[in-house]
MARTOR-67072 format. One record per residue (C-alpha): x, y, z; residue in three letters. Coordinates in pm, whole numbers, plus 50000, padded with zeros to 5 digits. Example, Ala and Ser with C-alpha at 12.3 -4.5 7.8 and 13.67 -1.06 7.14 Angstrom:
2
{c1 = 51230 c2 = 49550 c3 = 50780 resn = Ala}
{c1 = 51367 c2 = 49894 c3 = 50714 resn = Ser}
! end
This chain:
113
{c1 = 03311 c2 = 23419 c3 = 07164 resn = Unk}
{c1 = 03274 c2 = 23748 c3 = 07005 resn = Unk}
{c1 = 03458 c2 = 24098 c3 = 07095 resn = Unk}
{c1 = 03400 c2 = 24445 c3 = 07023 resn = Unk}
{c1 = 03545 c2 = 24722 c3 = 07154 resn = Unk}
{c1 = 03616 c2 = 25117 c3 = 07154 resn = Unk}
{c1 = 03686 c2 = 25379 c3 = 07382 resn = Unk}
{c1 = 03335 c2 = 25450 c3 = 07479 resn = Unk}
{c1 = 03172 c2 = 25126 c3 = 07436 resn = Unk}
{c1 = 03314 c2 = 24729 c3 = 07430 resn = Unk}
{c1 = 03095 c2 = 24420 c3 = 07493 resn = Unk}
{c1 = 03196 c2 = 24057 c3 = 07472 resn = Unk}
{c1 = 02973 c2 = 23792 c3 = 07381 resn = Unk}
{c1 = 02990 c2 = 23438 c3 = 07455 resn = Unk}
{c1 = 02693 c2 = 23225 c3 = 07270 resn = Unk}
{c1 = 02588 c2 = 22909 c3 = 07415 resn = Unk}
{c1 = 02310 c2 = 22684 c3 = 07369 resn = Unk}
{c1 = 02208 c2 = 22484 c3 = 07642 resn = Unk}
{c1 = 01864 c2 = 22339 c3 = 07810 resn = Unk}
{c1 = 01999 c2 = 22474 c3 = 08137 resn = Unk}
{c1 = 02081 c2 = 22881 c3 = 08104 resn = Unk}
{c1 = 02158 c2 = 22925 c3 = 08413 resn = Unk}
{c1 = 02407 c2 = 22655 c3 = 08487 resn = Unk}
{c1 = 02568 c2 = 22710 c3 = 08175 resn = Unk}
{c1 = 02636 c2 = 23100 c3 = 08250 resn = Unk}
{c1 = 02735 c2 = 23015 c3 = 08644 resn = Unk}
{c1 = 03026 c2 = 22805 c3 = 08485 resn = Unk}
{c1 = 03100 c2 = 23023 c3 = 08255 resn = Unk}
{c1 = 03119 c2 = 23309 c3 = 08509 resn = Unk}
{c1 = 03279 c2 = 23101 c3 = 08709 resn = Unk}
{c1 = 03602 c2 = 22981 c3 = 08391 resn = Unk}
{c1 = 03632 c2 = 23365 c3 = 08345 resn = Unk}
{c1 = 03689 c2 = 23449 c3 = 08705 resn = Unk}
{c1 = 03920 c2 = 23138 c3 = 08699 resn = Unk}
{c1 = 04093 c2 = 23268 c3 = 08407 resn = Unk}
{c1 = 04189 c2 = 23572 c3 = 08617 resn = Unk}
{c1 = 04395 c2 = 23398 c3 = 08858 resn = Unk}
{c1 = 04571 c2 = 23157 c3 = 08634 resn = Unk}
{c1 = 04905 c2 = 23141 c3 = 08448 resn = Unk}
{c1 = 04846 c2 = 23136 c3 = 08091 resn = Unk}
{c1 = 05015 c2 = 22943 c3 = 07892 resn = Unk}
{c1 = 05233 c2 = 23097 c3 = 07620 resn = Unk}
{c1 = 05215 c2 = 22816 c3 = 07353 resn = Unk}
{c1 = 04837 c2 = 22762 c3 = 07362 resn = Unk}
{c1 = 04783 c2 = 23174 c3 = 07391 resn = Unk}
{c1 = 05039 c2 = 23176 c3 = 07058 resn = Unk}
{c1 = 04815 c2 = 22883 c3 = 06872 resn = Unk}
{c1 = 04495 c2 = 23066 c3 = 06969 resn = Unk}
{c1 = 04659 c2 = 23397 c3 = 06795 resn = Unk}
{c1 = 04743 c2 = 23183 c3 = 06489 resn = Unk}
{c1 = 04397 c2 = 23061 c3 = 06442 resn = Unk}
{c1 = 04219 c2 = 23355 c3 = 06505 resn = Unk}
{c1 = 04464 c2 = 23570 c3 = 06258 resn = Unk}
{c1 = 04401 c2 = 23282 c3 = 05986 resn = Unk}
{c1 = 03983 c2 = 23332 c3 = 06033 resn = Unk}
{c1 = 03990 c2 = 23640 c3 = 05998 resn = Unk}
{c1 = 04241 c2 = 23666 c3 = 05712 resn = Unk}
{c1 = 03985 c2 = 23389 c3 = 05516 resn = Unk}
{c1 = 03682 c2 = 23593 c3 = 05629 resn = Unk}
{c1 = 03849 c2 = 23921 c3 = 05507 resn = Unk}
{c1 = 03830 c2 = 23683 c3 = 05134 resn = Unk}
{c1 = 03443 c2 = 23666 c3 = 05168 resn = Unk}
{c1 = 03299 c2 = 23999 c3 = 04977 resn = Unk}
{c1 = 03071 c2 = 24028 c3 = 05207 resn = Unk}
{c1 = 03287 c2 = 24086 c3 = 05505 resn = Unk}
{c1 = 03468 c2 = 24288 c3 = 05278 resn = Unk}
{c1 = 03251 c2 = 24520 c3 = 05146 resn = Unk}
{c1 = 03117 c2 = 24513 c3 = 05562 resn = Unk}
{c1 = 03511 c2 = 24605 c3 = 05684 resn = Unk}
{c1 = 03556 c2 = 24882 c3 = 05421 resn = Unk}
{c1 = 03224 c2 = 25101 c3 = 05460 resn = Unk}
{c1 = 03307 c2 = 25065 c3 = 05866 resn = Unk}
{c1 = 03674 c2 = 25168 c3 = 05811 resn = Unk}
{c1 = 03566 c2 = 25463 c3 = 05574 resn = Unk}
{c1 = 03270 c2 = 25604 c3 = 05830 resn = Unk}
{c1 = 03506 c2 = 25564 c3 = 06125 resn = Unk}
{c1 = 03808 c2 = 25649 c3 = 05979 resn = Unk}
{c1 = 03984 c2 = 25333 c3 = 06053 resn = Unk}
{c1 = 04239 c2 = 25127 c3 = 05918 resn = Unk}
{c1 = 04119 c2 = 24843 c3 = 05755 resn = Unk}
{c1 = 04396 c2 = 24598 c3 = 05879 resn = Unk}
{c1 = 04424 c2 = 24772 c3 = 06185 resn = Unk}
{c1 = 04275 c2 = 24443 c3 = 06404 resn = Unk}
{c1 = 04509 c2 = 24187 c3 = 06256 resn = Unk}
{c1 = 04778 c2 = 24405 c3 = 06362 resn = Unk}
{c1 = 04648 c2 = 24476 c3 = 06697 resn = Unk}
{c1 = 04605 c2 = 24056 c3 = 06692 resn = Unk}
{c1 = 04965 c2 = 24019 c3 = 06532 resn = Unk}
{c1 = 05135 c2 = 24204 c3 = 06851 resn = Unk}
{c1 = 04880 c2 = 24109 c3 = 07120 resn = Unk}
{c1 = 05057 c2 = 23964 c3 = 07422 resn = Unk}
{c1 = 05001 c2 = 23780 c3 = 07712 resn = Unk}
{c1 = 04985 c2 = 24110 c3 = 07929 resn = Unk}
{c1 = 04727 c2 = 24243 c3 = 07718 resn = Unk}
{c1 = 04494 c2 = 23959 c3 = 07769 resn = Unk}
{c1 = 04565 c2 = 23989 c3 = 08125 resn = Unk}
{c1 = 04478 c2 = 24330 c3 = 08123 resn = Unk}
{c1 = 04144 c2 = 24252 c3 = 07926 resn = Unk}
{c1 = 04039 c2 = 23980 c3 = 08156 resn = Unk}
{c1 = 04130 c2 = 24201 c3 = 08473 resn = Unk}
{c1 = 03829 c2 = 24470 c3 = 08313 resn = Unk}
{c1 = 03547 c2 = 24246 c3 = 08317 resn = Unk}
{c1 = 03370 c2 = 24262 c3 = 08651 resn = Unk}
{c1 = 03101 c2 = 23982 c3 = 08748 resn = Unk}
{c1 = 02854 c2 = 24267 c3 = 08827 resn = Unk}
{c1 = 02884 c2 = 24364 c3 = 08468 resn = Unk}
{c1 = 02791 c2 = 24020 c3 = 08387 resn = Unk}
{c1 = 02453 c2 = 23952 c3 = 08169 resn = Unk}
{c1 = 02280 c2 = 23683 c3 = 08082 resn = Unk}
{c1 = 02014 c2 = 23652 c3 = 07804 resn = Unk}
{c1 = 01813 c2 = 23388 c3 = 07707 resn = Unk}
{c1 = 01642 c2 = 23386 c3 = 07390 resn = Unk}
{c1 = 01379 c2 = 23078 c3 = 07303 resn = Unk}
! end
């Protein structure tokens, strides 16, 4: 699962590989819409935070990603932290409020071969 986002343009991607496509994106359509309605749980939302604050702390380590993170922050004028703080003091309501933006008829699937 991989997210992007901005004011004028945000796109989530969720990579699967699968010999039935179509299945495959039906359920997942179907977990997201589920996700919607649900009560999430505030322990397993907390452990997800954890893990994804500690991958991106070790990618930040790679010089790659590095060198990646500080020509973006310089040409966009961004902080170069500024997503493990947004991640640090992300709450419950705020993934409720990104779930409650996607719409199913904004829904894509591609298949590549």
């Amino acid at each position: 699962l991989f997210f992007e986002g901005a004011k004028e343009f945000s796109h989530i991607l969720v990579l699967a590989e699968t010999i039935k496509p179509e299945s495959t994106y039906k359920e997942i359509q179907e977990y997201i819409c589920n996700l919607k309605s649900k009560e999430i749980d505030m322990e397993l939302f907390e452990n997800a935070k954890k893990k994804l604050l500690g991958e991106m702390i070790i990618k930040s380590e790679d010089p790659n990603n590095s060198y990646r993170r500080i020509i973006d922050s310089i040409v966009n004028e961004s902080d170069l932290y500024y997503n493990i703080e947004v991640l640090k003091n992300a709450t419950i309501e705020d993934l409720k409020d990104v779930l409650n933006m996607l719409k199913e008829d904004n829904f894509v699937c591609s298949i590549v071969k």
